[in-house]
C-alpha positions as CSV (number, residue, x, y, z in Angstrom):
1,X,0.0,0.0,0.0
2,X,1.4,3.4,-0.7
3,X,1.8,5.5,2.0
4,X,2.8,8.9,0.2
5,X,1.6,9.3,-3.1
6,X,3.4,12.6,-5.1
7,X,2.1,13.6,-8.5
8,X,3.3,16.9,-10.2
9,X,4.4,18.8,-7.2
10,X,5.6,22.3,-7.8
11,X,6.7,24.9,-4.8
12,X,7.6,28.1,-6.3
13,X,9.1,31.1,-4.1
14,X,8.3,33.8,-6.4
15,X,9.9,32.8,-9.6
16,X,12.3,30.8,-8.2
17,X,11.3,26.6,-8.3
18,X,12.3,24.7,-5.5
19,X,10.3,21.4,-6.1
20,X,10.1,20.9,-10.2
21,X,7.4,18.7,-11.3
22,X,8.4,15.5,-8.2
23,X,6.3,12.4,-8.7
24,X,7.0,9.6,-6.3
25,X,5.5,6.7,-4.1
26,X,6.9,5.9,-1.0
27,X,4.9,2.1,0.2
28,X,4.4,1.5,3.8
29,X,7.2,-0.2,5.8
30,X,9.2,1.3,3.6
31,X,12.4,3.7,4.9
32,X,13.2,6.2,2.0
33,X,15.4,9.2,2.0
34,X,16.6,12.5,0.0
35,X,19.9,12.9,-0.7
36,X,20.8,16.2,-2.6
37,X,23.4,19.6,-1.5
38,X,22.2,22.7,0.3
39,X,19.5,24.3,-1.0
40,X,18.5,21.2,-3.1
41,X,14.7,21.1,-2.0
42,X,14.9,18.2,0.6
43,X,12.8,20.3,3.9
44,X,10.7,22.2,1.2
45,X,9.7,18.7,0.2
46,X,8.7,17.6,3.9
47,X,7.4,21.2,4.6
48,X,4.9,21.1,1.7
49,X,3.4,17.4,2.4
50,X,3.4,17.9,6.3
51,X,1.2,21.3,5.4
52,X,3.6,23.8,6.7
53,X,4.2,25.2,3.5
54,X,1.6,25.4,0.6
55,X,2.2,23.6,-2.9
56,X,2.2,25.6,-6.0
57,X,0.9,22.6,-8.2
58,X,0.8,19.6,-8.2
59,X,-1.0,16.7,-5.6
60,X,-0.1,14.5,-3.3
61,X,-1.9,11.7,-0.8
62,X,-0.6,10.9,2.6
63,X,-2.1,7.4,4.1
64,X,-4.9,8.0,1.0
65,X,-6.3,11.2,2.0
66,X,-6.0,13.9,-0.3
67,X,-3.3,17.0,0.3
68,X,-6.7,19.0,0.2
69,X,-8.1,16.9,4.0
70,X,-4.3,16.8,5.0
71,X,-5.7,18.3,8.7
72,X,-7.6,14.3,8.5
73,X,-3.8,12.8,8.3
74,X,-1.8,15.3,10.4
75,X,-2.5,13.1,13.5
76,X,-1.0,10.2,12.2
77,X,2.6,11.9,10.9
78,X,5.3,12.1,13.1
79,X,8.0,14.7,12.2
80,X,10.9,15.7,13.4
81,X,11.3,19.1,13.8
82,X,13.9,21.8,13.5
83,X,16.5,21.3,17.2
84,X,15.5,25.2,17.5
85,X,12.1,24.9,18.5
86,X,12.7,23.1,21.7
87,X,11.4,24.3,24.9
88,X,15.3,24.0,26.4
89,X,14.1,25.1,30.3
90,X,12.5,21.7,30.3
91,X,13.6,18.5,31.1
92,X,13.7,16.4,28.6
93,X,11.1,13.8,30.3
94,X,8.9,16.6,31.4
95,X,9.3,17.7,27.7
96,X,8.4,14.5,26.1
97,X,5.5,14.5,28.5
98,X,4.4,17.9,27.8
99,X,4.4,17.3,23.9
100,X,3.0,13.7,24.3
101,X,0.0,15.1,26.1
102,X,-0.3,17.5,22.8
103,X,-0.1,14.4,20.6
104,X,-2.7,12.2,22.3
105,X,0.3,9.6,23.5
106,X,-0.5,8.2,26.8
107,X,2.9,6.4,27.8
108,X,3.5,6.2,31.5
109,X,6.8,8.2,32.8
110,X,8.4,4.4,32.4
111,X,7.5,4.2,29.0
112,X,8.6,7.9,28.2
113,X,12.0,7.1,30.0
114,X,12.1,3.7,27.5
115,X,11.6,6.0,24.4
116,X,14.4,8.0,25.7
117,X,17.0,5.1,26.3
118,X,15.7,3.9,22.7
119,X,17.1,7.1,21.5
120,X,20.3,7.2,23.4
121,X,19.2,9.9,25.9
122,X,18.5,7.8,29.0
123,X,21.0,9.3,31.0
124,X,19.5,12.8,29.7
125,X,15.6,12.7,31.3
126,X,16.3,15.0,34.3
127,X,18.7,17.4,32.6
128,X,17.0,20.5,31.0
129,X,17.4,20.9,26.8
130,X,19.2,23.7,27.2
131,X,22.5,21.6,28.0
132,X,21.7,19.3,25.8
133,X,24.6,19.3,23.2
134,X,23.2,19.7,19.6
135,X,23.7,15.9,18.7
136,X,21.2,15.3,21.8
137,X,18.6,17.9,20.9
138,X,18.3,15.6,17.4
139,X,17.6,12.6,19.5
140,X,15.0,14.5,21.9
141,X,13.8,15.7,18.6
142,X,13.6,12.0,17.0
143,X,12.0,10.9,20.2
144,X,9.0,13.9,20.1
145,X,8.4,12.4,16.1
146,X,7.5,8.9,17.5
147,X,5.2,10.2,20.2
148,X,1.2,9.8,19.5
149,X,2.8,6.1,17.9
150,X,2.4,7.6,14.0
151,X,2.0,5.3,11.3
152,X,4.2,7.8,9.0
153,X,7.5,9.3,10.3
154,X,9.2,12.1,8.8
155,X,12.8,12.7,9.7
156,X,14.6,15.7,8.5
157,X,18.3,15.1,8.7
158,X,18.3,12.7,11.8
159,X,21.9,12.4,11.5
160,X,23.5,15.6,10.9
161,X,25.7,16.6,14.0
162,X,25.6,13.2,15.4
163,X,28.5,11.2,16.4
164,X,29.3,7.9,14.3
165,X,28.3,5.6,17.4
166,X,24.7,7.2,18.0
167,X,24.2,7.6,13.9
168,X,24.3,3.8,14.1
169,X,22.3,3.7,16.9
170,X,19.5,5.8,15.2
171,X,19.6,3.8,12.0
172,X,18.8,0.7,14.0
173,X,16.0,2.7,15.3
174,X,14.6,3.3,12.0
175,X,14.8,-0.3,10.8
176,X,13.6,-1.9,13.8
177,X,10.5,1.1,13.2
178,X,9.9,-0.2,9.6
């Protein structure tokens, strides 16, 4: 079953194209990536089918439901978001609490602690974001896209700024979530 379904898309910033024309299907259980420089389209991509940026042409389906009923599919889409939008006076538990409780996720502290240690941060619950090191804010920030248990995830640049032993660590992740 497809679980992303891209016909045609076109983002245009004036006169400048960013997406060009991108058909794709990604099928669930299915991990599938971008690879492309700087400034190559890769976020505008995820921006435009999460709904944080509108499409110049083009369609596209998420889970089956139209890009037009997107709000109908934004419950069950976890993305990772930009390390700069992190509430970093919280603790990194009380934050994953905070932002499950905004997802509908009802894990217990244990099982927020377990999501944590899944993402290499279980030494990390009790210490505020803000001293998180950057590499730790991307795990915190892998950890918020699982909460609410999505059936898509969305991952922009899990990776980047991470050391060797955690980027294996988080590609395990992903293949044991496929």
């Amino acid at each position: 079953m497809s679980i992303v379904e891209v016909n045609h898309l076109t983002k245009k910033y004036g006169t400048t194209e960013v997406l060009k024309d991108i058909n794709l299907e990604i099928y669930q259980g299915e991990v599938f990536g971008f690879v492309g420089h700087n400034g190559a389209g890769k976020s505008t991509f995820i921006h435009t089918i999460t709904g944080i940026t509108n499409k110049s042409a083009g369609s596209f389906k998420i889970m089956g439901i139209s890009d037009s009923q997107l709000n109908h599919a934004k419950k069950r889409i976890g993305v990772m978001p930009d390390v700069s939008n992190l509430y970093e006076n919280m603790k990194g538990l009380n934050f994953l609490r905070y932002m499950g409780k905004l997802a509908g996720d009802k894990r217990s502290k244990p099982e927020l602690k377990t999501l944590m240690k899944e993402v290499g941060l279980e030494d990390a619950a009790q210490k505020k974001i803000k001293s998180y090191s950057f590499g730790m804010k991307k795990k915190i920030c892998i950890a918020q896209a699982l909460l609410g248990n999505p059936d898509l995830i969305i991952l922009n640049e899990p990776t980047s700024g991470i050391d060797p032993e955690s980027t294996i660590n988080i590609r395990d992740l992903v293949i044991k979530l496929k």
